[in-house]
N, C-alpha and C positions, 0 to 999 in steps of 0.2 A: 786301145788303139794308141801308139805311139802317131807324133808328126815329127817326120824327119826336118823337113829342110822350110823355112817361112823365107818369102820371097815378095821384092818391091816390086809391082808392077808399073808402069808408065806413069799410073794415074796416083800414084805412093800411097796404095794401099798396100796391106800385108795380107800374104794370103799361102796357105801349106803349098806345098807340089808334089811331096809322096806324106804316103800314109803306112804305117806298118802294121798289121794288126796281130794281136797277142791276145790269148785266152781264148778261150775254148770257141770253136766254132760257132757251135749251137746258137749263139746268143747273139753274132753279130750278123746287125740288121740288112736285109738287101742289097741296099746302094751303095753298104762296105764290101758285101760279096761280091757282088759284081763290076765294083769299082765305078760306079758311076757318080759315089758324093760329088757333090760341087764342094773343093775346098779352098775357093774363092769366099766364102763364108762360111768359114770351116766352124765358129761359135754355136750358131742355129746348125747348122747341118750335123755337127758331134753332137750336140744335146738331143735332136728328133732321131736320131743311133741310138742312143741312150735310152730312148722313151720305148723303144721296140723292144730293146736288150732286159727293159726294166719289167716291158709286158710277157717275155717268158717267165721270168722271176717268179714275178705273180702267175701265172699261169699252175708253177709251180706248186704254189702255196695254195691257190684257190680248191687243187687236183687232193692236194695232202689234209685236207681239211675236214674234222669231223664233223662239225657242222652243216656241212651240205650232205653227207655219206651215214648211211648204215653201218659201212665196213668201209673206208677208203681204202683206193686201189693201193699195189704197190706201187713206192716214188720210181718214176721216170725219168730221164735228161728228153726236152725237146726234141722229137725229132731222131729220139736214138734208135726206135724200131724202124724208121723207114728210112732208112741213108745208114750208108759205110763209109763213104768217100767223101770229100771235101766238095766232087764233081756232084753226085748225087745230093751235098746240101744245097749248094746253085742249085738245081735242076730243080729242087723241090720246091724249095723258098721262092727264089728269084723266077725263073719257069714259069710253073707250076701254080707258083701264089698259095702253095698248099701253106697251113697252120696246123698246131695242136690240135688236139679235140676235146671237148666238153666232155665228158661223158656223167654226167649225176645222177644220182640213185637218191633222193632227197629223201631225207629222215623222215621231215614233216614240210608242210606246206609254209609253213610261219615263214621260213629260211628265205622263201622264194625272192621275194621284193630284192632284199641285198643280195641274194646270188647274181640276179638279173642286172643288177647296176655295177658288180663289181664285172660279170662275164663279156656286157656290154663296154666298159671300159677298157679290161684287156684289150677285145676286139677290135676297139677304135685307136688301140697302141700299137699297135703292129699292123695297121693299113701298108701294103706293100709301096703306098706313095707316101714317101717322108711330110708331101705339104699335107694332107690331109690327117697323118696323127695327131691324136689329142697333144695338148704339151704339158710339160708335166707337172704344171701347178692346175691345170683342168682334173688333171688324173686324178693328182693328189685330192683335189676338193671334194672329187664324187666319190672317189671309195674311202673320204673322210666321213663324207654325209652318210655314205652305206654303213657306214661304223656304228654311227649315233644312232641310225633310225633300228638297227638289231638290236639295238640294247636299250 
């Protein structure tokens, strides 16, 4: 996401007034699709984009993993089987409220605990309300903790 233009309000705060966004669809969060960010506090409101943008990542990584998977699936981009259109990622995402999907086939049960804390994390990164995603030193802590306690 570029910010074009920062601007003095009455009160001489600095705050964006457009927003450009660049890179790949898939990854940017609701309130950029749909244009609703507040970028009156564009700092907090980029970084919980970020924390959404970060939980497809992982989403990514979680799906490519052999540790949870017998055979992990083939890699996918978010959201690539069910949308064509930019209209159809709105509809889906923003709409819709739909997400990724989980799908595991666990090795073994051991795995279970850290799948759980990392799946639940995603989950809580990509809450369609920016105030209620984790942030991202939360995120970071729990799938640090899920790190330690697999190993």
């Amino acid at each position: 996401m570029v910010i074009d233009d920062v601007t003095d309000d009455v009160t001489g705060n600095m705050y964006a007034q457009h927003l450009t966004a660049e890179g790949t669809p898939y990854y940017v969060a609701p309130e950029v699709l749909d244009l609703s960010i507040n970028l009156r506090h564009h700092g907090e409101a980029l970084t919980q984009a970020d924390v959404y943008s970060t939980s497809l990542v992982l989403w990514e990584i979680v799906t490519q993993c052999d540790g949870f998977y017998v055979k992990p699936p083939p890699h996918s981009l978010p959201y690539r089987h069910d949308v064509t259109t930019i209209h159809d990622l709105i509809n889906h995402v923003v709409v819709r409220k739909k997400r990724p999907d989980f799908r595991f086939d666990l090795k073994s049960s051991g795995s279970r605990g850290t799948r759980d804390v990392i799946t639940n994390t995603i989950i809580e990164c990509w809450d369609s309300d920016e105030e209620c995603r984790l942030s991202a030193s939360c995120a970071r802590d729990r799938i640090d903790f899920a790190w330690k306690d697999a190993w």
